[in-house]
PDB file of N, H, CA, C and O in Angstrom:
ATOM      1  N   UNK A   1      34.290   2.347  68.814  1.00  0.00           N
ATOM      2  CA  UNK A   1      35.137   3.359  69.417  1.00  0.00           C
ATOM      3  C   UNK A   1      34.986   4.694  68.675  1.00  0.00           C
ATOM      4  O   UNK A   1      34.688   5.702  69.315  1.00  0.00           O
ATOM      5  N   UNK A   2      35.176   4.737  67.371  1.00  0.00           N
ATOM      6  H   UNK A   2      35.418   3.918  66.851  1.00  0.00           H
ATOM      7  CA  UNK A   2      35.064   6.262  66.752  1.00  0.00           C
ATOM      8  C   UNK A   2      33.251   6.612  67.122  1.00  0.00           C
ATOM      9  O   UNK A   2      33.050   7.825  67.168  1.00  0.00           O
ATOM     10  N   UNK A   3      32.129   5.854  67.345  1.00  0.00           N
ATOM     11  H   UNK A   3      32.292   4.868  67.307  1.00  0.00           H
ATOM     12  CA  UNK A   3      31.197   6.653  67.782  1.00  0.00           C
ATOM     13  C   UNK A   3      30.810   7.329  69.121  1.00  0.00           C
ATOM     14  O   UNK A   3      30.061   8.259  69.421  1.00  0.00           O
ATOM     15  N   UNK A   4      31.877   6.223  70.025  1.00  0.00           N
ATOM     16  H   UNK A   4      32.486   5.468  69.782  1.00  0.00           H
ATOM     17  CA  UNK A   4      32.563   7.099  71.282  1.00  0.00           C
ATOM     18  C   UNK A   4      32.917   8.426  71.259  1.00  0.00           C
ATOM     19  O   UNK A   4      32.367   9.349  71.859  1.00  0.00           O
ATOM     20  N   UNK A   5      34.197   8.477  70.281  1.00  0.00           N
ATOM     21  H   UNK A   5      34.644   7.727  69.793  1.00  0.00           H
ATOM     22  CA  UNK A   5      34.999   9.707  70.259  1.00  0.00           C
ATOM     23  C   UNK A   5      34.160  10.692  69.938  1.00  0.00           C
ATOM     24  O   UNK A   5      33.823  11.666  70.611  1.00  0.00           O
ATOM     25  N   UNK A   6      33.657  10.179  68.213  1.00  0.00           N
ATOM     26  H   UNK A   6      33.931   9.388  67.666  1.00  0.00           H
ATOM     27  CA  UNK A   6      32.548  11.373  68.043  1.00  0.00           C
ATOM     28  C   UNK A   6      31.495  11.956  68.722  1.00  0.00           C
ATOM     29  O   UNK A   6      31.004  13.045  68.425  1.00  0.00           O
ATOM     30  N   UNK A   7      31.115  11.186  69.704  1.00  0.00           N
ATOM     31  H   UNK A   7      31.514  10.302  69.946  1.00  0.00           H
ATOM     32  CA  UNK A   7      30.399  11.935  70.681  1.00  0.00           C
ATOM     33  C   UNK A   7      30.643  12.568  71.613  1.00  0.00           C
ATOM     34  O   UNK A   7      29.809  13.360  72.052  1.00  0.00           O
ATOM     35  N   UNK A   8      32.019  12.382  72.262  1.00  0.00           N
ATOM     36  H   UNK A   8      32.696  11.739  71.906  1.00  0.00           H
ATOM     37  CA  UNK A   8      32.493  12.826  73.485  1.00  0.00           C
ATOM     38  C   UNK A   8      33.149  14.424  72.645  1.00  0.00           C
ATOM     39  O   UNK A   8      33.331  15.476  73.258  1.00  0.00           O
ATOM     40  N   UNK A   9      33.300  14.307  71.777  1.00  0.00           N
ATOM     41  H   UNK A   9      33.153  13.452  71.279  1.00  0.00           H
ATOM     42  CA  UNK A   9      34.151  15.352  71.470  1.00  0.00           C
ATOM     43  C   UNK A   9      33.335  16.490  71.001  1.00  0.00           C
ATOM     44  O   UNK A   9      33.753  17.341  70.216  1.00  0.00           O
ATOM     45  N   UNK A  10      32.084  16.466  71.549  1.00  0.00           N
ATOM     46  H   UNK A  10      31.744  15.775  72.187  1.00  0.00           H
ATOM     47  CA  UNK A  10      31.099  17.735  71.459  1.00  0.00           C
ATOM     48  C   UNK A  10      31.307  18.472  72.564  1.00  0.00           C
ATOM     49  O   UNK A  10      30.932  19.637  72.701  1.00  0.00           O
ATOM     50  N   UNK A  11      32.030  17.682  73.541  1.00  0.00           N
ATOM     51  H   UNK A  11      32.335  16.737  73.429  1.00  0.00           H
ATOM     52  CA  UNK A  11      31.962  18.169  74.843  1.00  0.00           C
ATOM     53  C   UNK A  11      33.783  18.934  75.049  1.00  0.00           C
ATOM     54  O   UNK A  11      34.027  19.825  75.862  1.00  0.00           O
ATOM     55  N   UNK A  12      34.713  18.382  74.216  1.00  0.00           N
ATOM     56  H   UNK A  12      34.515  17.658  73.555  1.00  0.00           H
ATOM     57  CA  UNK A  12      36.154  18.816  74.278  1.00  0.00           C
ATOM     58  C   UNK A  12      36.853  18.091  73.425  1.00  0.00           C
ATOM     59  O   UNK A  12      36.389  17.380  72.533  1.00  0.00           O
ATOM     60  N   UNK A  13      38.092  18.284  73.719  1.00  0.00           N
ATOM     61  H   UNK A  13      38.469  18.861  74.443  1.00  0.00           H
ATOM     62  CA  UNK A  13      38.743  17.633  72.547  1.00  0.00           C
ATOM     63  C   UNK A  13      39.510  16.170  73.244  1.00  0.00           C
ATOM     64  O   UNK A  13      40.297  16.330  74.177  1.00  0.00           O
ATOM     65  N   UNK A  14      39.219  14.787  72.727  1.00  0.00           N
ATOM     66  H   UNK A  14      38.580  14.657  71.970  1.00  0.00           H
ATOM     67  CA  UNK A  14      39.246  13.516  73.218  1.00  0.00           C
ATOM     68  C   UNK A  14      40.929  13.330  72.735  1.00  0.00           C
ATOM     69  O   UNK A  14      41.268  13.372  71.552  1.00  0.00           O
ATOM     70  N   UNK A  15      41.748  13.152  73.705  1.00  0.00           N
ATOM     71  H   UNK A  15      41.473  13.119  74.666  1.00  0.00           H
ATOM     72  CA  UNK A  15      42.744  12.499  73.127  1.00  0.00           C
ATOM     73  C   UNK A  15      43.125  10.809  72.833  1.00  0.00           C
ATOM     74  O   UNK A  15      44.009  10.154  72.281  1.00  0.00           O
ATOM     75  N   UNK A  16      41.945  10.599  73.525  1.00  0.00           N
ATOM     76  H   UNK A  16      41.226  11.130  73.973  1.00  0.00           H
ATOM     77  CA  UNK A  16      41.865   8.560  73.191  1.00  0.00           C
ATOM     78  C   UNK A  16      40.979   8.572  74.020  1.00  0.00           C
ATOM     79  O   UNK A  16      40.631   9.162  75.043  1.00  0.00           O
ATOM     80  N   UNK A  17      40.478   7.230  72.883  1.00  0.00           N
ATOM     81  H   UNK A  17      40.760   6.750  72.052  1.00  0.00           H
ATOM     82  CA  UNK A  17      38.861   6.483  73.128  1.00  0.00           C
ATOM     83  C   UNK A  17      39.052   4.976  73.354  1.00  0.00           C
ATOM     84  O   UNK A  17      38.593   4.312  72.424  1.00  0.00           O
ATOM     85  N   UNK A  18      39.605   4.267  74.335  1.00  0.00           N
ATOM     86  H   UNK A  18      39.978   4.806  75.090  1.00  0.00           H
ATOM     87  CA  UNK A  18      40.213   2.342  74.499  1.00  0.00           C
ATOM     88  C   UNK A  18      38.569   2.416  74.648  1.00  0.00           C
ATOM     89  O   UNK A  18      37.836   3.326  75.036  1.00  0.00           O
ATOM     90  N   UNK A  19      38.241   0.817  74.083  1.00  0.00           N
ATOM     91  H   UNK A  19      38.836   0.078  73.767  1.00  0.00           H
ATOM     92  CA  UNK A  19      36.808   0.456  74.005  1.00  0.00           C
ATOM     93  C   UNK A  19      37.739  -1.065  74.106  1.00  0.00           C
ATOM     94  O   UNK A  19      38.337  -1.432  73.095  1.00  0.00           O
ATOM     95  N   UNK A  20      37.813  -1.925  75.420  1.00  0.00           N
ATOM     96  H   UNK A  20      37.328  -1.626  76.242  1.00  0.00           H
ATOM     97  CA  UNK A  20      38.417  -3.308  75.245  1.00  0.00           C
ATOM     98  C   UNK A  20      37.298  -4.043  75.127  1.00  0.00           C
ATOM     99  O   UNK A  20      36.168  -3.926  75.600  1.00  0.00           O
ATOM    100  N   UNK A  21      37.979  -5.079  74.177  1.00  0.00           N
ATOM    101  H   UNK A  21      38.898  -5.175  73.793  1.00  0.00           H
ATOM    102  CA  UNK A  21      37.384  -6.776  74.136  1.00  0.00           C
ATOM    103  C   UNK A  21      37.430  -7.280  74.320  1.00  0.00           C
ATOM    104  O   UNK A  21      38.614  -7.596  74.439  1.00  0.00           O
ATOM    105  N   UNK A  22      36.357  -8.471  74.751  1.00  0.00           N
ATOM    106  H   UNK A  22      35.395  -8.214  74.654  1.00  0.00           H
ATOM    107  CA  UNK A  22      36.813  -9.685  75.354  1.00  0.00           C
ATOM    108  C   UNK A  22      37.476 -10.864  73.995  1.00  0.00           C
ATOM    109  O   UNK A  22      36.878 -11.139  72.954  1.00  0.00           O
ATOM    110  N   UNK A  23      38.745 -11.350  74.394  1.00  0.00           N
ATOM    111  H   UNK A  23      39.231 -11.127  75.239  1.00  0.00           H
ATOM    112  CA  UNK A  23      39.022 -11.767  73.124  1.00  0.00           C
ATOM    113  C   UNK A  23      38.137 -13.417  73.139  1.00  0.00           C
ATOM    114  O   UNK A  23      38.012 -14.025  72.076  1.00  0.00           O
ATOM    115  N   UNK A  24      37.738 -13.830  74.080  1.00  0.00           N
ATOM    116  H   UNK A  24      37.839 -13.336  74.943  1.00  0.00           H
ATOM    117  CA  UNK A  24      37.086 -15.147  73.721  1.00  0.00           C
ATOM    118  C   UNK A  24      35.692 -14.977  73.009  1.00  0.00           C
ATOM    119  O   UNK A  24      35.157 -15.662  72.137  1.00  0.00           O
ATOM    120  N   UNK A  25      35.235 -13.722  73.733  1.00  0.00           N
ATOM    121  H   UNK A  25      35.670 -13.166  74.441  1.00  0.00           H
ATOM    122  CA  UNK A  25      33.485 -13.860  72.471  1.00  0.00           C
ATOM    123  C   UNK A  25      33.905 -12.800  71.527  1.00  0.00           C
ATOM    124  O   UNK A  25      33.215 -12.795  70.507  1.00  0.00           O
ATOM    125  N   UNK A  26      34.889 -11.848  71.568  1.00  0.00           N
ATOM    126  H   UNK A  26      35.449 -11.852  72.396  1.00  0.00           H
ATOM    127  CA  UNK A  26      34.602 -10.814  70.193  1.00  0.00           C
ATOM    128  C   UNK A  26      34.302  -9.388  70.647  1.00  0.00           C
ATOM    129  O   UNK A  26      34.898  -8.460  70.100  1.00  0.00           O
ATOM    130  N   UNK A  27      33.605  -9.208  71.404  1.00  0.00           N
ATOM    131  H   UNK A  27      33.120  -9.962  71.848  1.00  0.00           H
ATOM    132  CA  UNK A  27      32.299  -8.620  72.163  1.00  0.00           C
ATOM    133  C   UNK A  27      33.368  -7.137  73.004  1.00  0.00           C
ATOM    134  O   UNK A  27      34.553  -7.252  73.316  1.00  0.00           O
ATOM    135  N   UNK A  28      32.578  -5.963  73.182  1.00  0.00           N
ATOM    136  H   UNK A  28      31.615  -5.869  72.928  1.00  0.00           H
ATOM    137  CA  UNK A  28      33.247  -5.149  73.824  1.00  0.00           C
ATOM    138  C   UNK A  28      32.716  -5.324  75.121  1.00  0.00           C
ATOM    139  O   UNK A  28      31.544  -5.687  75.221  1.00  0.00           O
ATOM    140  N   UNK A  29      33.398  -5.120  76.127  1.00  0.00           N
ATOM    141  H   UNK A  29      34.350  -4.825  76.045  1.00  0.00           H
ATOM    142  CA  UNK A  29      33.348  -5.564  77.568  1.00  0.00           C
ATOM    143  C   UNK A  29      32.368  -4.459  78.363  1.00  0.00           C
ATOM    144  O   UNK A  29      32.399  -4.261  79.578  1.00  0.00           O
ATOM    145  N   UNK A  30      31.581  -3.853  77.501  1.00  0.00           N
ATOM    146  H   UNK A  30      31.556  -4.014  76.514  1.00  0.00           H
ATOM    147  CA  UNK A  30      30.979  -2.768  78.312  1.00  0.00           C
ATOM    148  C   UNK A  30      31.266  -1.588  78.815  1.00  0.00           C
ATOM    149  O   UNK A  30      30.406  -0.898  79.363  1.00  0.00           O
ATOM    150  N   UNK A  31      32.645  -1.183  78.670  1.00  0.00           N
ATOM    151  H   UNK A  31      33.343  -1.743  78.224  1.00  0.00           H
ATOM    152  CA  UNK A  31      33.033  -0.080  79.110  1.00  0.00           C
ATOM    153  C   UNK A  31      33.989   0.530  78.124  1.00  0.00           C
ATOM    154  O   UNK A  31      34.375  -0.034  77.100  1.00  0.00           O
ATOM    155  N   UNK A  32      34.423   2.026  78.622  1.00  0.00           N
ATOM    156  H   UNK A  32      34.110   2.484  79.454  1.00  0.00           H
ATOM    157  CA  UNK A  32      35.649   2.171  77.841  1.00  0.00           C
ATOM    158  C   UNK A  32      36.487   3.497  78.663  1.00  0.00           C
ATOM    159  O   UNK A  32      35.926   4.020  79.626  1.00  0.00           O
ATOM    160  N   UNK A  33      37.436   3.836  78.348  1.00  0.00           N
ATOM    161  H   UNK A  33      37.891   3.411  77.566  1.00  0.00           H
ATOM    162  CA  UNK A  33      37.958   4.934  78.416  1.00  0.00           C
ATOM    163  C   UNK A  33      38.053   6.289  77.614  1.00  0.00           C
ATOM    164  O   UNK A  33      38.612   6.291  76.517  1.00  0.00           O
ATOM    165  N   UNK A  34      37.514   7.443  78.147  1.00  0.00           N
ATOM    166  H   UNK A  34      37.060   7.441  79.038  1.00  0.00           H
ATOM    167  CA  UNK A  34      37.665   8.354  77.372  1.00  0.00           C
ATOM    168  C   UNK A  34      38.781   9.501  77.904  1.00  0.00           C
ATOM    169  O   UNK A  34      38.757   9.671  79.122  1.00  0.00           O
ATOM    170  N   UNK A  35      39.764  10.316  77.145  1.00  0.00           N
ATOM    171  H   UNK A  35      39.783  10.177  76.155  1.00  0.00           H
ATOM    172  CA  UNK A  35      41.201  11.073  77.695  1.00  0.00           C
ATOM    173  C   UNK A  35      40.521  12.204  77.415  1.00  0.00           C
ATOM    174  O   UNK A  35      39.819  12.013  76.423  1.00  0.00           O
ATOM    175  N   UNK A  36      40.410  13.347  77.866  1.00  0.00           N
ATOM    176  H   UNK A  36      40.981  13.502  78.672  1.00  0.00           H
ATOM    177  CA  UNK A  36      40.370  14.577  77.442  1.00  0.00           C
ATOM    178  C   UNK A  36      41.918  15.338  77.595  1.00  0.00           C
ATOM    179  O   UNK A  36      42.916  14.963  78.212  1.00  0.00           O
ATOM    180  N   UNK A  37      41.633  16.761  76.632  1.00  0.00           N
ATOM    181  H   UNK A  37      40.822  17.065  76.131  1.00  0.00           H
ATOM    182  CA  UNK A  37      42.906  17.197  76.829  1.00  0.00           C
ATOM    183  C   UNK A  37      43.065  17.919  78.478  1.00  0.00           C
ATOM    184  O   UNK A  37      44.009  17.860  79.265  1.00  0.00           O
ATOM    185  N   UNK A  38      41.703  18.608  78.595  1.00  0.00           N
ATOM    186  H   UNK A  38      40.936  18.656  77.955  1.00  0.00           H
ATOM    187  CA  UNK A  38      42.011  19.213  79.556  1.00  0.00           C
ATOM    188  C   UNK A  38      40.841  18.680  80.922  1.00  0.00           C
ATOM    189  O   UNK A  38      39.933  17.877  80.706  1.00  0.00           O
ATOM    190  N   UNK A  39      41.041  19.165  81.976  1.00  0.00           N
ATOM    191  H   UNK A  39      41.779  19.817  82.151  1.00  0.00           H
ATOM    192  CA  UNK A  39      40.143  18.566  83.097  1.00  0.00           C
ATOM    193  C   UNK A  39      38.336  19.418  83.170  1.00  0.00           C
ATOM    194  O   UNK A  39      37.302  19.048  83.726  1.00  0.00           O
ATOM    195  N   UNK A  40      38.621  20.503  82.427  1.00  0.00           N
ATOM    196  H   UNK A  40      39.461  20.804  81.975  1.00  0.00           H
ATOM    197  CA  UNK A  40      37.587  21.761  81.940  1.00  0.00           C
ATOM    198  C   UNK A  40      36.918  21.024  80.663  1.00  0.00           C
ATOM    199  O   UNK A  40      36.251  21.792  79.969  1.00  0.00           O
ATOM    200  N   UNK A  41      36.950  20.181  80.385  1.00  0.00           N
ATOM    201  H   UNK A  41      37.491  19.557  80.949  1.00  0.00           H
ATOM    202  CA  UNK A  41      36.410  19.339  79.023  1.00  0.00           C
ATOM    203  C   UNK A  41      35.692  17.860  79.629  1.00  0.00           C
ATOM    204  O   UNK A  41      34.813  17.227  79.046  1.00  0.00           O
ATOM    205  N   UNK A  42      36.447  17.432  81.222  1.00  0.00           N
ATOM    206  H   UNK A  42      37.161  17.947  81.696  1.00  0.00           H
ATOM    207  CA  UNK A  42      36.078  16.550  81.484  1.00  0.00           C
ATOM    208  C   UNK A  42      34.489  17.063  82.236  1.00  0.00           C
ATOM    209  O   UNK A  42      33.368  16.586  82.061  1.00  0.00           O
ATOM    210  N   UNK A  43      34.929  18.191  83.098  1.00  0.00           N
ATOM    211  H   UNK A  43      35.840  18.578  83.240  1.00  0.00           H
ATOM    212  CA  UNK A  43      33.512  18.694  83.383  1.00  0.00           C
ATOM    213  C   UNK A  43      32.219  19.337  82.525  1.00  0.00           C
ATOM    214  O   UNK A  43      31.068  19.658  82.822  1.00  0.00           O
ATOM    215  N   UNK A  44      32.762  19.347  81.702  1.00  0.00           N
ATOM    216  H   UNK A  44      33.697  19.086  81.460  1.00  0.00           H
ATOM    217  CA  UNK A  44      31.689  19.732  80.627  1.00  0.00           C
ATOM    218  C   UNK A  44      30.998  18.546  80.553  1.00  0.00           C
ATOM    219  O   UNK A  44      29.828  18.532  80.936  1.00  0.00           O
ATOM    220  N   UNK A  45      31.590  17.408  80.069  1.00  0.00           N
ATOM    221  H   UNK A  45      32.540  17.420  79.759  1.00  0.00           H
ATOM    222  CA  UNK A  45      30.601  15.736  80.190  1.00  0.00           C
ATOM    223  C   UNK A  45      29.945  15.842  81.672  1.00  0.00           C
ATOM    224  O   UNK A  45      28.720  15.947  81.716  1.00  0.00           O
ATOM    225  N   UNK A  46      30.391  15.831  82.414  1.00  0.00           N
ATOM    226  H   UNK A  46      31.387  15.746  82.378  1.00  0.00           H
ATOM    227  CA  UNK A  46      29.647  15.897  83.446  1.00  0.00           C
ATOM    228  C   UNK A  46      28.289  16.599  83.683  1.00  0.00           C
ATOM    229  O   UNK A  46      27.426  16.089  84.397  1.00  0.00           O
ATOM    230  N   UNK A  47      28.109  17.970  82.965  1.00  0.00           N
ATOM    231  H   UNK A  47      28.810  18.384  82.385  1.00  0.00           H
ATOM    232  CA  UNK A  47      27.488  18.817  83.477  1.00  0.00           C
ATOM    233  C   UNK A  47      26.243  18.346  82.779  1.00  0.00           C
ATOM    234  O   UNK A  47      25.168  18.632  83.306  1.00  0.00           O
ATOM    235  N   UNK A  48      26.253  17.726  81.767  1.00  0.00           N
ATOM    236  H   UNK A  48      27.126  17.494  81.340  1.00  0.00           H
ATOM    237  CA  UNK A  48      24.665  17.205  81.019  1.00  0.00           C
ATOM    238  C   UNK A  48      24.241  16.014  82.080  1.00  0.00           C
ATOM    239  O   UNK A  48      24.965  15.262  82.732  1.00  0.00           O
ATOM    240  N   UNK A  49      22.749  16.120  82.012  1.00  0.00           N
ATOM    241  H   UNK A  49      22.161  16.731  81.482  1.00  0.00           H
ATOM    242  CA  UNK A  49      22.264  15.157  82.837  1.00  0.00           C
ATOM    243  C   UNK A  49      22.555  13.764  82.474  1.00  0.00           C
ATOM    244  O   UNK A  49      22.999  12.983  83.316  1.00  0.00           O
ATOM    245  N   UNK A  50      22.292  13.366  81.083  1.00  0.00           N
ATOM    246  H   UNK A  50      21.932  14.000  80.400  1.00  0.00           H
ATOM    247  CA  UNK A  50      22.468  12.155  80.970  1.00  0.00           C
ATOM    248  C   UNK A  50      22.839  11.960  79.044  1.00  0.00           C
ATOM    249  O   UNK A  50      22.348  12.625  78.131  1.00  0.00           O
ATOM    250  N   UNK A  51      23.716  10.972  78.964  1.00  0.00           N
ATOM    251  H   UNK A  51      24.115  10.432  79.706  1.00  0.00           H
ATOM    252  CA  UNK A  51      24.031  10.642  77.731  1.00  0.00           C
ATOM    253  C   UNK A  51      23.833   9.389  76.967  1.00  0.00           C
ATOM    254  O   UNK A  51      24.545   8.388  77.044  1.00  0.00           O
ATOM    255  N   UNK A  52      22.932   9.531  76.324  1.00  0.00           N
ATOM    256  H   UNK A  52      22.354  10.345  76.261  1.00  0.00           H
ATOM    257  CA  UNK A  52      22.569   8.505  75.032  1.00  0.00           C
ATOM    258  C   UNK A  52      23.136   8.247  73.845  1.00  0.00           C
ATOM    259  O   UNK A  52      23.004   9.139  73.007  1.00  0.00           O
ATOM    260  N   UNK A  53      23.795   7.177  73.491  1.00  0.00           N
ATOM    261  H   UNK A  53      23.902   6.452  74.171  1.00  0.00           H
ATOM    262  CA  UNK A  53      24.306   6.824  72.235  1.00  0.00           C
ATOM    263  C   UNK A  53      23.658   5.620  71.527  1.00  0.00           C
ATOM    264  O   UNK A  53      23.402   4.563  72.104  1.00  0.00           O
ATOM    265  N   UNK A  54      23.442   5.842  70.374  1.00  0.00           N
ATOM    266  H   UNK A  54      23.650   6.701  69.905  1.00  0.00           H
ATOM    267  CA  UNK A  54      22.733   4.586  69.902  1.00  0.00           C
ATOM    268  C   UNK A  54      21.627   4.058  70.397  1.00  0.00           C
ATOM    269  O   UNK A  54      21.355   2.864  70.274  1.00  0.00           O
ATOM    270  N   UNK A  55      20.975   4.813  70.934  1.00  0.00           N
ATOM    271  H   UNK A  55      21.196   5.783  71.034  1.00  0.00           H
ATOM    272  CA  UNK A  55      19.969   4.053  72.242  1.00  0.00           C
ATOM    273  C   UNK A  55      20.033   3.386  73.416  1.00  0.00           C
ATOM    274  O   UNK A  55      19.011   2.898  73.896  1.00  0.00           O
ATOM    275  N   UNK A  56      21.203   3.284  74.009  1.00  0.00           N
ATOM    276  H   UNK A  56      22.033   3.681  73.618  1.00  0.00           H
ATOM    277  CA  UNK A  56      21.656   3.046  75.360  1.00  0.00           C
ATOM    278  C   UNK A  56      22.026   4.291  76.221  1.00  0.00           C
ATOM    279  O   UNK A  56      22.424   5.394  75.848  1.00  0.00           O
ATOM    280  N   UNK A  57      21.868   3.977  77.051  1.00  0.00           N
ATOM    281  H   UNK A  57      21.544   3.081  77.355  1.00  0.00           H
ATOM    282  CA  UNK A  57      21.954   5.819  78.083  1.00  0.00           C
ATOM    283  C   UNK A  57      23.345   4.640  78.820  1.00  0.00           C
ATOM    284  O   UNK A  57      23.353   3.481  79.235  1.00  0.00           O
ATOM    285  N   UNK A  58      24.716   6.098  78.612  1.00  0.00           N
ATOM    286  H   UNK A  58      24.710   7.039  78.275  1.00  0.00           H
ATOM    287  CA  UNK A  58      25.881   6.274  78.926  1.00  0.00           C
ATOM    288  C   UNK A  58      25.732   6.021  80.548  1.00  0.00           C
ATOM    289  O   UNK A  58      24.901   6.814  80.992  1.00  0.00           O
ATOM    290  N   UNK A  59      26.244   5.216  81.513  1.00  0.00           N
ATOM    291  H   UNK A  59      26.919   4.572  81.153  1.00  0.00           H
ATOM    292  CA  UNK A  59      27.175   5.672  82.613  1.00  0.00           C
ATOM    293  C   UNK A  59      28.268   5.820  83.074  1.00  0.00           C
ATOM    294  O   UNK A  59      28.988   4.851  83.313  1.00  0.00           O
ATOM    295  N   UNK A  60      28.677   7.200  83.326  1.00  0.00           N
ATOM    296  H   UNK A  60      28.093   7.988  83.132  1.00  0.00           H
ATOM    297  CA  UNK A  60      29.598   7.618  83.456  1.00  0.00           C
ATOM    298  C   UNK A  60      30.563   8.344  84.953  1.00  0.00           C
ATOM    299  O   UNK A  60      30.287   9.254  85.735  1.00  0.00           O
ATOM    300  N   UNK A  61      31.715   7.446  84.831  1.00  0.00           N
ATOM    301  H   UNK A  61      31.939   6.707  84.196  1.00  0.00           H
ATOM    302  CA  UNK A  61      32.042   7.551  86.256  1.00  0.00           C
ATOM    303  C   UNK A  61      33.357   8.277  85.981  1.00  0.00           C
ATOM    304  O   UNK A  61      33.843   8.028  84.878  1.00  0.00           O
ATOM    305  N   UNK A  62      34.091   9.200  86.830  1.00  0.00           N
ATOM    306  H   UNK A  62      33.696   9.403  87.726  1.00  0.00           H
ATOM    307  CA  UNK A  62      35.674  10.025  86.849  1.00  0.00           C
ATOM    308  C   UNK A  62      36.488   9.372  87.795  1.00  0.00           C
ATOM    309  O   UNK A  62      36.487   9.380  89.026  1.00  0.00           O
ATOM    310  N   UNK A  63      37.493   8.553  86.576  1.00  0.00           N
ATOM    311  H   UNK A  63      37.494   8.547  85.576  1.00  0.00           H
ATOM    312  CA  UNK A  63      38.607   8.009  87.304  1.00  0.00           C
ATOM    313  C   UNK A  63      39.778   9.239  87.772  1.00  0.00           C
ATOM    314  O   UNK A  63      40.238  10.084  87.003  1.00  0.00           O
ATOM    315  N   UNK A  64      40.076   9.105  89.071  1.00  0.00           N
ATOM    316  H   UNK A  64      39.703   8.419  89.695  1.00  0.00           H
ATOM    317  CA  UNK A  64      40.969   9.670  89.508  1.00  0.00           C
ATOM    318  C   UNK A  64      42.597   9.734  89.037  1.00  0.00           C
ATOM    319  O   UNK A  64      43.286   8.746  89.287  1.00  0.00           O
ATOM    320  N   UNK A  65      43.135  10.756  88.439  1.00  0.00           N
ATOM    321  H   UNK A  65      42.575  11.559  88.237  1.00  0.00           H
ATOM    322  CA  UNK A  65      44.191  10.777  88.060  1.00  0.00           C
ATOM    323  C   UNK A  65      45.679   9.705  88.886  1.00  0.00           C
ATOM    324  O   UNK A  65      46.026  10.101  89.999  1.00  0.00           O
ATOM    325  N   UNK A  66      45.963   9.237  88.666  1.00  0.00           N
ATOM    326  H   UNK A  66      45.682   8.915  87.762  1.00  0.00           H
ATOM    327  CA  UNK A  66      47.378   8.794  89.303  1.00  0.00           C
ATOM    328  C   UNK A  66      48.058   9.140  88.647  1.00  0.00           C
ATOM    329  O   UNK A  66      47.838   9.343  87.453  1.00  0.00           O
ATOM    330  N   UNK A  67      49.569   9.392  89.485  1.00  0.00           N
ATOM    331  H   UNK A  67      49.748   9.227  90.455  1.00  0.00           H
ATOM    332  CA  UNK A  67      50.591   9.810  89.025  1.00  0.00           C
ATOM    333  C   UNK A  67      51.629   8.389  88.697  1.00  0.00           C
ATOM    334  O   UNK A  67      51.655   7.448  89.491  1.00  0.00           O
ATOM    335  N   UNK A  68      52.198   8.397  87.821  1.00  0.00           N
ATOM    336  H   UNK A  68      52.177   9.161  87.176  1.00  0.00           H
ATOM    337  CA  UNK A  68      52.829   7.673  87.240  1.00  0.00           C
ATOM    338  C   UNK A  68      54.019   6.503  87.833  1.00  0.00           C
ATOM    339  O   UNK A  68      54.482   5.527  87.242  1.00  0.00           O
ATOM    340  N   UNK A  69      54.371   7.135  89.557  1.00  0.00           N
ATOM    341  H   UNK A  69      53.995   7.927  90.037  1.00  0.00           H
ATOM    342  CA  UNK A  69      54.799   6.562  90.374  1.00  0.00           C
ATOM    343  C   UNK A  69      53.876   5.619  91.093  1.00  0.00           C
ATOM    344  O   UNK A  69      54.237   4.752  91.889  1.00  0.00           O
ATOM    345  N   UNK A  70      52.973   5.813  90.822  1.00  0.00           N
ATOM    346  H   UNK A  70      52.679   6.517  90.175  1.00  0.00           H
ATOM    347  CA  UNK A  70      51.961   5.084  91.708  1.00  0.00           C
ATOM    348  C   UNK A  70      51.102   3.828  90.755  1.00  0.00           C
ATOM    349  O   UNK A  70      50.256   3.009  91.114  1.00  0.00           O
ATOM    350  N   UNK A  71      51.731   4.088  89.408  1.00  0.00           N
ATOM    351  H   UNK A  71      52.418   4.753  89.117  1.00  0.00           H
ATOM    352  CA  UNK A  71      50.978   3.168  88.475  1.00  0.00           C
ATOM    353  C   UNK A  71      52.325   2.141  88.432  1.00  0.00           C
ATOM    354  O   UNK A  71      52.292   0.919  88.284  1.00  0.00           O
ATOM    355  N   UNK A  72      53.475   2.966  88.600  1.00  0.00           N
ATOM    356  H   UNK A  72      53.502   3.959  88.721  1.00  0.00           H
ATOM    357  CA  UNK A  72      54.912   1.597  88.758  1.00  0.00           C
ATOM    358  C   UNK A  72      54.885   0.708  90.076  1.00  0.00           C
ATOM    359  O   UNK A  72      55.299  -0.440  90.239  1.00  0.00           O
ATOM    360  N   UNK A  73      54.238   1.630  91.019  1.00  0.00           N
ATOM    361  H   UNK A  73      53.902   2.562  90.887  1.00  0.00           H
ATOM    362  CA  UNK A  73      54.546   0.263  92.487  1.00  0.00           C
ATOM    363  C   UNK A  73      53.317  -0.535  92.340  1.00  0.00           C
ATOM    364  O   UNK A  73      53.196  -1.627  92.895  1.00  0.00           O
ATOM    365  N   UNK A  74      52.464  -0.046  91.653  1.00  0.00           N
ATOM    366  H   UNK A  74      52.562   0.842  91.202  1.00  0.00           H
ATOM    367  CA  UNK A  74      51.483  -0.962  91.663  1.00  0.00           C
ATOM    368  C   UNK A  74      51.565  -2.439  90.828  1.00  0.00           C
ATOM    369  O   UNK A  74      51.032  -3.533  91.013  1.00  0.00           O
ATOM    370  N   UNK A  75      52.430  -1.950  89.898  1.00  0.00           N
ATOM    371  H   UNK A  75      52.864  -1.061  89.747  1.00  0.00           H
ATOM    372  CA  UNK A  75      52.878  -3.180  88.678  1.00  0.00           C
ATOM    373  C   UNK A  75      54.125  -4.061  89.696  1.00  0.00           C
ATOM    374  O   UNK A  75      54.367  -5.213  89.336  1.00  0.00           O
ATOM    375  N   UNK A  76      54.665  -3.673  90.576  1.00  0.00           N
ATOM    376  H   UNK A  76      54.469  -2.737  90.868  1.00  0.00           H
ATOM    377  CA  UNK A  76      55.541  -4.316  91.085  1.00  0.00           C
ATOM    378  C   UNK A  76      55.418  -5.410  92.185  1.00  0.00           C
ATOM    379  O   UNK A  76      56.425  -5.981  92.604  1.00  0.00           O
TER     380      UNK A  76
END
């Protein structure tokens, strides 16, 4: 996760980096979440063609904001 952050945060300032695990192998599940502060930081990641870390090339998809009412009926 911090080589997440440290990378994303060339692009803006990251307010959280979730990197989940699977708890039966250990193992990170392949994906993660990255927060920016602002939506002008999220397009900046966007605007590079492609991102490499460690030797794996990044794919990267923009989850759509929900509003917080819509994350409660969904739990219900």
């Amino acid at each position: 996760a911090e080589e997440l952050k440290e990378y994303f945060s060339q692009f803006g300032s990251v307010q959280r980096c979730q990197l989940p695990f699977d708890k039966d192998t250990g193992f990170h599940r392949r994906y993660c979440w990255i927060k920016f502060s602002t939506p002008q930081e999220v397009q900046n990641v966007f605007q590079k063609d492609s991102h490499i870390l460690e030797g794996a090339k990044l794919t990267l998809k923009q989850q759509t904001r929900r509003r917080r009412s819509q994350r409660k009926n969904q739990s219900e």
